[in-house]
N, C-alpha and C positions, 0 to 999 in steps of 0.2 A: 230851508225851503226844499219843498221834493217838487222833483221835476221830472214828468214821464212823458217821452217821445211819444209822437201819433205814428200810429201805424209802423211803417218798413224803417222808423228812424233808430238812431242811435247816441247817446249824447257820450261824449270820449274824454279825458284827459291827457293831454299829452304829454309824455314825458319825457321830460331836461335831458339833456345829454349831457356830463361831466364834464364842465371848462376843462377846452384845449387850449394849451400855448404853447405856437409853433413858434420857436427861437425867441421866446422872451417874449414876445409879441402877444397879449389880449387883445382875443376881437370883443369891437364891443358886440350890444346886444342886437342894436339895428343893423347889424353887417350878417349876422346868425341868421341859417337857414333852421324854417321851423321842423322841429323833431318830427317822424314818421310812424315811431313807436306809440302807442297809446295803451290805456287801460280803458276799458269797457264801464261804465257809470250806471247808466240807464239803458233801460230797451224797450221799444216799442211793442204793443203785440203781433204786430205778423201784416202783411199785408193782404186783401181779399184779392181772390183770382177772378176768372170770368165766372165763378158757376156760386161766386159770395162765400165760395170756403177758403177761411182762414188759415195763409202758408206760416207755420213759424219761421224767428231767424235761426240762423245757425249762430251767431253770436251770442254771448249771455253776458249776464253783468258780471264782471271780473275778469274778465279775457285780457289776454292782451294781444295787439294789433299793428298792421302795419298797415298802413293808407299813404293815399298820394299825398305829396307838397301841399299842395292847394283846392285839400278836398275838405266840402263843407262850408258851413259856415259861423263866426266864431262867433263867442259871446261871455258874457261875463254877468256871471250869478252868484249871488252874495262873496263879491270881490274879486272871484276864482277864474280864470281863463277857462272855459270848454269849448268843444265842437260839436256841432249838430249835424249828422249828415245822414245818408240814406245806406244799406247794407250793402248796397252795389259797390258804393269807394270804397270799402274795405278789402286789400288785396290777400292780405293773409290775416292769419290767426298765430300767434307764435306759443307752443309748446316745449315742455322744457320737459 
């Protein structure tokens, strides 16, 4: 299925962090804070200004990203966890 955000949105994958165990200890998964890291999927085309001209994002599909905890909203498409969210939660870009 293709799926293209409206406007200023962005749809992300988040990515796993590598099971930690501290002292033998697995946490389970409902104890696990959701990862910050993400990969860029989809993008929106740009949001309109006051004057109806179209700003692009700065984000692109394949980026990778770092957003809030609890930014967006999630969802699940053809079985798959994603987030939807607007280019403002997005606090970085991470280059390598």
């Amino acid at each position: 299925m293709k799926v293209t955000p409206l406007a200023d949105r962005i749809l992300v994958e988040r990515i796993e962090e590598k099971e930690v165990k501290k002292g033998g200890i697995i946490i389970p998964d409902t104890a696990k804070e959701k990862p910050q890291e993400c990969k860029v999927i989809a993008v929106g085309t740009g949001r309109l200004n006051e004057d109806g001209k179209r700003i692009p994002l700065e984000v692109k599909k394949g980026d990778k990203i770092l957003i809030g905890k609890y930014s967006g909203t999630d969802v699940k498409i053809d079985g798959k966890e994603y987030t939807i969210m607007r280019e403002d939660d997005v606090l970085a870009i991470i280059t390598e």
